[in-house]
N, C-alpha and C positions, 0 to 999 in steps of 0.2 A: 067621449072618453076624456077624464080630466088629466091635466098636466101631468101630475105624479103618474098615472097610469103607463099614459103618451112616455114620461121616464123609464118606468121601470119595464115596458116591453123593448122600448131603444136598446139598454142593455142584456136583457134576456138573450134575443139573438136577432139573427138575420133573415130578413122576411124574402123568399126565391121566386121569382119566377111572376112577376108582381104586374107585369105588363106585356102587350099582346106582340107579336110580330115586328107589324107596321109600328107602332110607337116606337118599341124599342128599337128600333134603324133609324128610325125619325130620330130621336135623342141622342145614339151614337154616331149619326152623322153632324148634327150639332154639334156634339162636344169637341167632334175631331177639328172641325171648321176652328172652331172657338180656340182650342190647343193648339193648333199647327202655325208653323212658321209663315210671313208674309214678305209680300215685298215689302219693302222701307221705303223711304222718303230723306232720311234724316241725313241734315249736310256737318255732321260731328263726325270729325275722322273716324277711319274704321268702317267696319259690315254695317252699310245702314238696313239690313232684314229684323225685321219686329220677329224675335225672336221665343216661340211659346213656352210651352210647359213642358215639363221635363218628360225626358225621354227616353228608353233603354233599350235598346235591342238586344237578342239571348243568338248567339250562334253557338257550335258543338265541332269540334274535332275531334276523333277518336274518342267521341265518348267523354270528352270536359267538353262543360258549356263555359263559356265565355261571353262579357255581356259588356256592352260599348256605351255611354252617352252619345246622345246622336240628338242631330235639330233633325225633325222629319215638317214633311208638306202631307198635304191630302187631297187625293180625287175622289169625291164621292167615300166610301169604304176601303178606297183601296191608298195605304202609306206608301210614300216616297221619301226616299232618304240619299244625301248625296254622299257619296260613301268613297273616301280618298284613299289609296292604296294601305293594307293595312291587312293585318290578322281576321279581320270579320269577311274581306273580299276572298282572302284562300279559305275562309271555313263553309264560307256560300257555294262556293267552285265546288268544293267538295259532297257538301253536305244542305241544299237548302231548303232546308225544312228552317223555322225560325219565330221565334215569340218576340212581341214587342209590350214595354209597358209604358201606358203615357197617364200621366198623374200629377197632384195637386200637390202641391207639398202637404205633409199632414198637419194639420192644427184642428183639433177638436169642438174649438168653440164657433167654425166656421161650419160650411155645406161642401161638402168634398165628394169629388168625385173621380175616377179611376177607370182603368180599362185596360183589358189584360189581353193582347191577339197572339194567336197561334197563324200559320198561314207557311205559305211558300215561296221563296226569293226565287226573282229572275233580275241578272246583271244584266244592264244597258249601258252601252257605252259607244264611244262614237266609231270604231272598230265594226260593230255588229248593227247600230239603228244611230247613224252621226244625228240624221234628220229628229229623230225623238229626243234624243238629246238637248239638243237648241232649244228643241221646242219648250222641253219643260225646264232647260232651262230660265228661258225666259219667260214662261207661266209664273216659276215659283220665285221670280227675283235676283237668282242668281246669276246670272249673266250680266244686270246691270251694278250688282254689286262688286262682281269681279272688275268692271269695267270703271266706277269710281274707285276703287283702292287701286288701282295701275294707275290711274290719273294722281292720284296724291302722291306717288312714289314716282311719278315722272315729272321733272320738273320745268317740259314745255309744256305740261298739261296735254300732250297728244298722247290719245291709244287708238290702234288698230286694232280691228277685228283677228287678227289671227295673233295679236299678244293677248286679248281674250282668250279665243280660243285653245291657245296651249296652256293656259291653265284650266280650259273646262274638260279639255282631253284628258283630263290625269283621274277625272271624276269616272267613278262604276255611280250611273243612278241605279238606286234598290227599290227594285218596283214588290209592295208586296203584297198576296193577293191572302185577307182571310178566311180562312178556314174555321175558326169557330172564336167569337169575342166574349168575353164576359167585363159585363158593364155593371161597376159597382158605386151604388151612393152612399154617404156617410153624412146624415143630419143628425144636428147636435139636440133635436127636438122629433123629429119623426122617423128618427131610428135605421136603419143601414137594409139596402134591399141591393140582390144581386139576382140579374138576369144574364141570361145568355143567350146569344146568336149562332147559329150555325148556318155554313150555307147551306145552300138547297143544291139537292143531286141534281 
């Protein structure tokens, strides 16, 4: 197919369902990796967590949705998000069912990519699982991040674990499990394909 062609179907439309199972998990566990927050390293004041790609969580109260920026992590498929007292923590309590959207910022002239999960929240906190808590705390960096910005705002330089601690206690992790992802590409030369994931019964 020559370029003009390769053009003109790009914008005609979007091509569905383009890839098998296994790839598609394969690639949406890539992208999530690639996307999701890390630990940091970085000794410049402040959150040193390498910080990814944008993020939006969707929760609903009576019926209004409501949608947060959020840093999220990832195990495998499944998002995690540290989620500090707030509007999104009583709409979960309530209600958690929940969509997340994590994406590229748009520019056309580049290779974008996109992903849209539906799925269902479970709070953890140190109240219900302390021990999970820590854990993934300190998987996803934040624990040692809490633990450098107390040190920068104390000024012998000493933190204890339980001045950590009371600031990790204040976190709900949002552990969340999908339910069906659609994983959307946007090339500026071979045209926009959107697949979907569902789990399996």
């Amino acid at each position: 197919m020559s370029a003009p062609e390769k053009a003109s179907e790009a914008i005609e439309g979007i091509q569905k369902h383009t890839k098998s199972r296994e790839q598609l998990e394969q690639e949406i566990r890539a992208f999530l990796d690639e996307a999701s927050s890390k630990p940091g390293t970085s000794t410049k004041p402040g959150c040193p967590l390498k910080h990814g790609l944008a993020c939006v969580l969707a929760t609903v109260h009576e019926n209004i949705p409501r949608t947060t920026p959020v840093d999220f992590f990832c195990d495998g498929l499944t998002i995690w998000i540290a989620g500090e007292p707030g509007l999104k923590i009583r709409n979960i309590r309530a209600n958690p069912n929940v969509a997340v959207g994590i994406y590229h910022p748009m520019d056309h002239s580049k290779h974008n990519r996109s992903l849209q999960l539906q799925g269902t929240a479970e709070l953890i906190n140190v109240n219900n699982n302390k021990e999970e808590v820590i854990a993934r705390a300190q998987q996803f960096g934040i624990y040692q991040a809490v633990e450098k910005m107390l040190r920068e705002h104390n000024p012998d330089g000493k933190v204890i674990d339980d001045a950590v601690m009371s600031v990790i206690k204040r976190f709900n992790f949002i552990r969340i499990e999908p339910e069906e992802i659609i994983f959307l590409s946007i090339h500026p030369a071979e045209g926009t394909t959107k697949d979907v994931w569902k789990k399996t019964k």
